[in-house]
C-alpha positions in Angstrom: 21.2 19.5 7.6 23.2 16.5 7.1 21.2 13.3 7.2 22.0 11.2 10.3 19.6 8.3 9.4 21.7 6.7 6.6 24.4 6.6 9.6 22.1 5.2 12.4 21.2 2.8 10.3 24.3 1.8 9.2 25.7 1.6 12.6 22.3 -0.4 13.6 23.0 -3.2 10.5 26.7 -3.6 11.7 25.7 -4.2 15.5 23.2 -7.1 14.0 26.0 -8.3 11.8 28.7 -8.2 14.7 26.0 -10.1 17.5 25.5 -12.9 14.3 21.8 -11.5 14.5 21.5 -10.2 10.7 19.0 -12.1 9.2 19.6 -12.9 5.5 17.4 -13.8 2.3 18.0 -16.9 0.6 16.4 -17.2 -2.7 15.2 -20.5 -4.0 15.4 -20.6 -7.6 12.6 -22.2 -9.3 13.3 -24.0 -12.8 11.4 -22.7 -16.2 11.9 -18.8 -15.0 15.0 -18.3 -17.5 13.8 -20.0 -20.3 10.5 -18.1 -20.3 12.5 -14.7 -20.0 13.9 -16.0 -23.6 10.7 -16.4 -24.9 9.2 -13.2 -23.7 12.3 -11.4 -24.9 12.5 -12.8 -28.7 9.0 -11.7 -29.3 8.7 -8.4 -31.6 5.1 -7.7 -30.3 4.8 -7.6 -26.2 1.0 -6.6 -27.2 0.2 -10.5 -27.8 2.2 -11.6 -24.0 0.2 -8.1 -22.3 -2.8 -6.6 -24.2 -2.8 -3.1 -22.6 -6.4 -1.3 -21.5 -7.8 0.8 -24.7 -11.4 0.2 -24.1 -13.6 -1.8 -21.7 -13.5 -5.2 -22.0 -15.7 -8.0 -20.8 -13.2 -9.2 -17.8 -12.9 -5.5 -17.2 -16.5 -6.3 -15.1 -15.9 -8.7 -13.3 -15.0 -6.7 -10.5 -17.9 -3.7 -10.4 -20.7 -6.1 -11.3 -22.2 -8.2 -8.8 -24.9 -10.5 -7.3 -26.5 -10.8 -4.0 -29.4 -12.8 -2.7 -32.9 -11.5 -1.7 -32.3 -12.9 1.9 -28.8 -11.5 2.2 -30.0 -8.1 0.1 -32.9 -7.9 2.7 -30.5 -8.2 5.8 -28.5 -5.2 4.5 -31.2 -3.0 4.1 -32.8 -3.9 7.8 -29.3 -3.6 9.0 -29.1 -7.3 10.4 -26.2 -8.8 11.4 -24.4 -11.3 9.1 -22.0 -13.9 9.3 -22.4 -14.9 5.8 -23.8 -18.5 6.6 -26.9 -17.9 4.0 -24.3 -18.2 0.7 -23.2 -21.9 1.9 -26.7 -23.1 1.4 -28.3 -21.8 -1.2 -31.9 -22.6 -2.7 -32.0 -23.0 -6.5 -34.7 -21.0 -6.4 -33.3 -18.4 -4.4 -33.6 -15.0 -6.1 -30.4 -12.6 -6.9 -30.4 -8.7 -7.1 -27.6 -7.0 -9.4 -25.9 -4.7 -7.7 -23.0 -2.3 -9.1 -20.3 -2.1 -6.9 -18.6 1.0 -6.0 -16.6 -0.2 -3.4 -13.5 -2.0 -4.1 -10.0 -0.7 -4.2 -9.3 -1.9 -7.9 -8.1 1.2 -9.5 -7.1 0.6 -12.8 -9.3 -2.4 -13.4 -6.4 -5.2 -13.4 -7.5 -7.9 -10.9 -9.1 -9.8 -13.6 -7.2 -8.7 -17.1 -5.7 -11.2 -19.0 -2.3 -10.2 -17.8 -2.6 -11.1 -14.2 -4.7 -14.2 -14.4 -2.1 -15.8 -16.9 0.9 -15.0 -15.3 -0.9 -16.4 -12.0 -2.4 -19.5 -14.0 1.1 -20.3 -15.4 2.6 -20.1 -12.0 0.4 -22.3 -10.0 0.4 -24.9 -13.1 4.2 -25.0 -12.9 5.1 -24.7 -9.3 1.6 -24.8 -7.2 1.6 -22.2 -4.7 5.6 -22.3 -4.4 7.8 -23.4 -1.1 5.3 -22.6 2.1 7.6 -20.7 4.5 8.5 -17.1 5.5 10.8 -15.3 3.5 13.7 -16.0 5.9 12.7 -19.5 5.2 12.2 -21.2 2.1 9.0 -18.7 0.8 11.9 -16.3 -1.0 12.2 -17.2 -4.6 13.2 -16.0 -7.9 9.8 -14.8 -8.4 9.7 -12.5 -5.4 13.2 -11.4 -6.0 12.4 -10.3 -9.8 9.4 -8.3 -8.1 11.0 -6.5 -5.3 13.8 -5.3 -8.0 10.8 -4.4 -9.9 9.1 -2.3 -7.5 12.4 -0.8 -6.1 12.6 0.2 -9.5 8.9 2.2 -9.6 10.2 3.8 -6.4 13.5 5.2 -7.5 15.3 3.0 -4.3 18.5 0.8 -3.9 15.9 -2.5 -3.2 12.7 -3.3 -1.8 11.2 -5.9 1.0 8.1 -8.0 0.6 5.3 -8.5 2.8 2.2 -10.8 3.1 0.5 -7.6 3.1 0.6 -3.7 2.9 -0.9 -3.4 7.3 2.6 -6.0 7.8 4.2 -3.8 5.3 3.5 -0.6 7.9 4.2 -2.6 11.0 7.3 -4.1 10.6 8.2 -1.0 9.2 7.5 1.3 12.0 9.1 -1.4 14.7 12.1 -1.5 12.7 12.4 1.9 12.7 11.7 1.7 16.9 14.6 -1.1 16.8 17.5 1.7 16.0 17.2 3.1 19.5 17.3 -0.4 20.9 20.4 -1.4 18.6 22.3 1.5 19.5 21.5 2.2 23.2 24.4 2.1 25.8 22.6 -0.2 27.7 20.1 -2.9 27.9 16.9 -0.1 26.7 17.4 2.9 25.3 17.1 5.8 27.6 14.8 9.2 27.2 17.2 10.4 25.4 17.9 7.8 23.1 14.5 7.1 22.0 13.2 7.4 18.1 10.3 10.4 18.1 8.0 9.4 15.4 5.6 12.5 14.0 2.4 11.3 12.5 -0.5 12.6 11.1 -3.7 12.3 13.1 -5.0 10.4 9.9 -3.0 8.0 9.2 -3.6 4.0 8.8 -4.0 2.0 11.6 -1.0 0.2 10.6 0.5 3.0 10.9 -0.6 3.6 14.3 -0.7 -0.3 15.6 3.3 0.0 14.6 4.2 2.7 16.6 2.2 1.6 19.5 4.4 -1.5 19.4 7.5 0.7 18.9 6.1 2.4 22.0 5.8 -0.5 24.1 8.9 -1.7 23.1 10.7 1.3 25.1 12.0 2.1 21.6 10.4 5.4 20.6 7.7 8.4 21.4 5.0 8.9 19.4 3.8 12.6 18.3 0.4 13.0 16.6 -0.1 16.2 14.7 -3.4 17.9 13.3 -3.9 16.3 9.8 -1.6 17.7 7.6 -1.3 20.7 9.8 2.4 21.6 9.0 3.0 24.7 11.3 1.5 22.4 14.1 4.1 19.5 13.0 7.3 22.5 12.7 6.4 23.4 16.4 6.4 19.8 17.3 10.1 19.1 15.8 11.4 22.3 16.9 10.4 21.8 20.7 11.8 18.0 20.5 14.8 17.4 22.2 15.4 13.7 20.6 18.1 13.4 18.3 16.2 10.7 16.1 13.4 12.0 14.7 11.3 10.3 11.9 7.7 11.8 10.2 5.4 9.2 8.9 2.3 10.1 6.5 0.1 8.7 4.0 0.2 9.8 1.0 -3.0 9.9 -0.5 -5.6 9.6 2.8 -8.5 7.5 1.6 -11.0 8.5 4.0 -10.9 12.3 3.4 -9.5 11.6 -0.2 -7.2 14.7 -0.2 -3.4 14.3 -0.4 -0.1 14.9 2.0 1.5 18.5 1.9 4.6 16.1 0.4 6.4 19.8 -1.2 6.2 21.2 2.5 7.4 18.2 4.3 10.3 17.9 1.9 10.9 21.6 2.8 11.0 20.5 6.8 12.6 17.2 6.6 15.6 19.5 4.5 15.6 21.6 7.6 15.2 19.0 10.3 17.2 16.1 8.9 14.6 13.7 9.9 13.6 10.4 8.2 10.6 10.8 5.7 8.3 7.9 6.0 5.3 7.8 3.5 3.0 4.9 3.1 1.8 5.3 -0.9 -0.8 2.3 -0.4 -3.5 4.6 -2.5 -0.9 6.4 -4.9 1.3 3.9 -6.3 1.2 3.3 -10.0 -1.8 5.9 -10.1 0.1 9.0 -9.5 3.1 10.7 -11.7 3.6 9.9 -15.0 5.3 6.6 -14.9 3.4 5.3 -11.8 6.1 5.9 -9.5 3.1 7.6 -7.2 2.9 10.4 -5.2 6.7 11.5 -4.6 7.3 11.3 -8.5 4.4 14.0 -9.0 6.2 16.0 -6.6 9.1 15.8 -8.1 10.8 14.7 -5.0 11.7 10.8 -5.1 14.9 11.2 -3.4 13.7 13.1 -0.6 11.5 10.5 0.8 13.4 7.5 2.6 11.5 4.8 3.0 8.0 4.1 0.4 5.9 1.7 2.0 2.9 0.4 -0.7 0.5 -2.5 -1.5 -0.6 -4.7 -4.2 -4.2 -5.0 -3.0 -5.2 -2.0 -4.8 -3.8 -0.1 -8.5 -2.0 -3.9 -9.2 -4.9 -5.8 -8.6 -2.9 -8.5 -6.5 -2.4 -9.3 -2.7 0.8 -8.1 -0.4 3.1 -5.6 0.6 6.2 -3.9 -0.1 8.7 -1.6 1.4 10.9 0.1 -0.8 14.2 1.8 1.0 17.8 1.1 1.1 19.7 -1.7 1.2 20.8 -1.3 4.7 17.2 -0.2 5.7 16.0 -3.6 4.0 18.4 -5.9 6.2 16.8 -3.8 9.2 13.8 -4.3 8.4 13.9 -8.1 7.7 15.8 -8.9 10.8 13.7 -6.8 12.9 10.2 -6.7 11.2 8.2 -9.4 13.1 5.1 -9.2 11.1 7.5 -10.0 8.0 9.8 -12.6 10.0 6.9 -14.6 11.5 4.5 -14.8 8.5 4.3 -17.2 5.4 5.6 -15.5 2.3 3.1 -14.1 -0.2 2.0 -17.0 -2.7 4.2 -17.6 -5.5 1.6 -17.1 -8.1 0.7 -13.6 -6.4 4.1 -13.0 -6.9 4.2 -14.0 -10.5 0.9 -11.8 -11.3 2.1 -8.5 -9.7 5.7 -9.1 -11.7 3.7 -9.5 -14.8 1.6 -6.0 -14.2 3.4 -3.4 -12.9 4.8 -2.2 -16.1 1.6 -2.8 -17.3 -0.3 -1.0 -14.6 1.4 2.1 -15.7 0.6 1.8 -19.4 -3.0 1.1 -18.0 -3.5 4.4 -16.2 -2.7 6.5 -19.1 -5.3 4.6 -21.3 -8.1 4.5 -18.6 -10.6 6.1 -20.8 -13.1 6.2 -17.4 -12.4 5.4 -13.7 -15.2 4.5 -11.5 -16.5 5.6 -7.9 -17.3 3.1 -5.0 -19.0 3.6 -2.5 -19.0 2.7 0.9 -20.9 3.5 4.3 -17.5 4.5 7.1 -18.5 4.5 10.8 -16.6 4.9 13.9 -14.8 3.5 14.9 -13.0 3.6 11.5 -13.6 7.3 11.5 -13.2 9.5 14.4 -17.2 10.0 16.4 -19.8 12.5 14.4 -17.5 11.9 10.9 -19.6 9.3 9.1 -19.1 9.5 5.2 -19.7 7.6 2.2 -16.3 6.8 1.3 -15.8 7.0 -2.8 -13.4 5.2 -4.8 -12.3 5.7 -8.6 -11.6 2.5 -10.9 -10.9 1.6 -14.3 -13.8 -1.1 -15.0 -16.9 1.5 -14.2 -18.4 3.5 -17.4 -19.4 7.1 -18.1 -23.0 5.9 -17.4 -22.0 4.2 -14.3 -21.3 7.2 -13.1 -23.3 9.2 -13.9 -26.2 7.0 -12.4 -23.8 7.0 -9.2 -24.2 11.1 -9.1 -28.1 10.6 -9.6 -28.1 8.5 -7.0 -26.0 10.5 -4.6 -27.8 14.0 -6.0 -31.0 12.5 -3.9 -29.1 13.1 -0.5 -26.4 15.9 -1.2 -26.5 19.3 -2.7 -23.5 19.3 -5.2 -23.6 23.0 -5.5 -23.2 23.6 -1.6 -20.4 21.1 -1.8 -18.3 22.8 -4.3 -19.3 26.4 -3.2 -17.9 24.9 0.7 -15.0 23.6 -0.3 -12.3 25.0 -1.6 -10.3 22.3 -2.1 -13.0 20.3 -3.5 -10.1 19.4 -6.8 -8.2 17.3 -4.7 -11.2 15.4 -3.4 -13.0 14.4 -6.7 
């Protein structure tokens, strides 16, 4: 079926252009950047500039090793309430408790490695935290550009969009998406007919969801939830629609029930369907496929997904978010986005510290010699009633004997054996 989208959107970009209401990037270039690219690129060994993971390293703990106070310690196991007052004054006497975290999003173990903390160093030293402003303002710079191309890159798109983070990432997304029908409605609001239907699965982030609610009340587009990852459920759903726009947004990797989108079947039904293929790759980028392009690149199927939303908050070790698409889908997004027009730009040394790692990240993944668990207590209303889990997350900075002590621990409460023998699936969940 011939793809509609690239033309809806096209037709949506000129409309914005012809009403003067295309908003536009303007980079401020920020002295030192091109003599620094000389230096980095007359140097025979890149080792010295990025020493890639091959065994744990000291910094490498930084980030699973941790403290807490006998007060605060105490609180969490009564279950009191606390709004962390008890860390701003501290007694000198006041005794710690170690505790190893299992609970951070970390993946590869990068937040503190030499790579990121120089590049972020180097940055502030030079330039502070760069021009305060949104990215329509004066918070776009050379930095962020060289980043976005960068990530576009990973994802196999024309370009990429930043974000302050991956939930404005989602959100502007998804009411960007809701502003086609607007753009291109006969009249003042887009009637029944004209609407965007979004299909999403019943798991999906709450950016996800908070987005299309805002699409929703917009007038712009009707929302259809399907089972979780229930594909025949999500065929009947496109069949019976009678919109003309239809887009399917998923995770890719959903971290509460740590099993991964049918993305081979959903290729299969966007090829029959035509409709836009949204996937948010928050927990898959740089961890999945061989180069890190995440989940679509172990699928093999990078040009069948549209848009690639993602964050640096977890596998880079950084802060913010990113959409990679199309050009045309990027000027959409920017002149529509609201969570993207009407927030501050990420910090330039953020920017600086992803743009030194994400070649980097993916040379880390393939020599992670261990990745770690976290875990974490979920509880309505973060999980749907009756669902409570401990929610367990691998990085790069835990040891063989840090988990192993983590599956002694666990042993106490769950019967391993019963899980496996339950759960058919149980290789895509540990």
């Amino acid at each position: 079926m011939e793809n509609l989208w690239d033309k809806w959107v096209e037709e949506s970009v000129e409309k914005l252009e012809g009403s003067k209401l295309l908003l536009s990037l303007r980079t401020m270039y920020l002295k030192n950047l091109e003599e620094e690219e000389e230096v980095r690129g007359s140097r025979t060994n890149l080792e010295e500039e990025f020493p890639v993971f091959n065994q744990l390293n000291p910094w490498d703990r930084n980030s699973v090793e941790l403290a807490v106070s006998e007060f605060t310690f105490n609180k969490w196991v009564n279950g009191l309430s606390s709004c962390g007052e008890e860390i701003v004054h501290r007694n000198p006497e006041q005794k710690f408790r170690k505790l190893l975290a299992f609970s951070g999003n970390d993946y590869l173990g990068l937040s503190a490695h030499p790579a990121v903390t120089n590049a972020a160093a180097k940055a502030a030293r030079e330039h502070g935290m760069g021009p305060r402003g949104s990215l329509l303002g004066c918070g776009y710079t050379n930095y962020h550009r060289m980043l976005e191309t960068s990530l576009a890159r990973s994802k196999k798109k024309e370009d990429c969009v930043l974000c302050p983070t991956g939930y404005a990432a989602n959100e502007a997304t998804m009411v960007a998406i809701g502003g086609v029908a607007a753009l291109l409605s006969p009249g003042e609001k887009p009637g029944d007919a004209d609407k965007v239907a979004i299909f999403s699965d019943a798991l999906n982030h709450a950016s996800i969801i908070d987005g299309m609610r805002l699409a929703e009340k917009q007038g712009n587009a009707e929302v259809f939830v399907y089972r979780h990852s229930d594909m025949s459920q999500l065929d009947a759903l496109l069949s019976n629609c009678p919109l003309k726009k239809k887009v399917v947004v998923t995770d890719s990797l959903f971290s509460m029930e740590g099993d991964l989108a049918p993305l081979d079947v959903l290729v299969k039904l966007r090829k029959k369907y035509g409709f836009l293929l949204v996937m948010d790759d928050a927990h898959g980028s740089f961890v999945f496929g061989e180069n890190g392009g995440g989940l679509a690149e172990l699928f093999d199927c990078e040009n069948e997904v549209d848009i690639v939303v993602g964050t640096l908050s977890k596998a880079t070790g950084c802060l913010g978010g990113f959409v990679a698409c199309s050009k045309n889908w990027k000027k959409l997004i920017q002149s529509k986005g609201r969570s993207l027009m009407f927030s501050t730009s990420m910090p330039l040394p953020l920017a600086a510290a992803a743009h030194g790692t994400e070649e980097k990240a993916i040379r880390a993944g393939k020599y992670m010699l261990e990745s770690g668990f976290h875990v974490l207590p979920v509880r309505p209303p973060v999980v749907p009633p009756n669902s409570c889990r401990l929610r367990v997350t691998l990085t790069a900075a835990h040891t063989k004997e840090d988990i192993q002590n983590l599956i002694a621990a666990l042993s106490k409460y769950i019967n391993f054996q019963d899980f496996i023998t339950n759960n058919s699936n149980i290789s895509s969940k540990l």
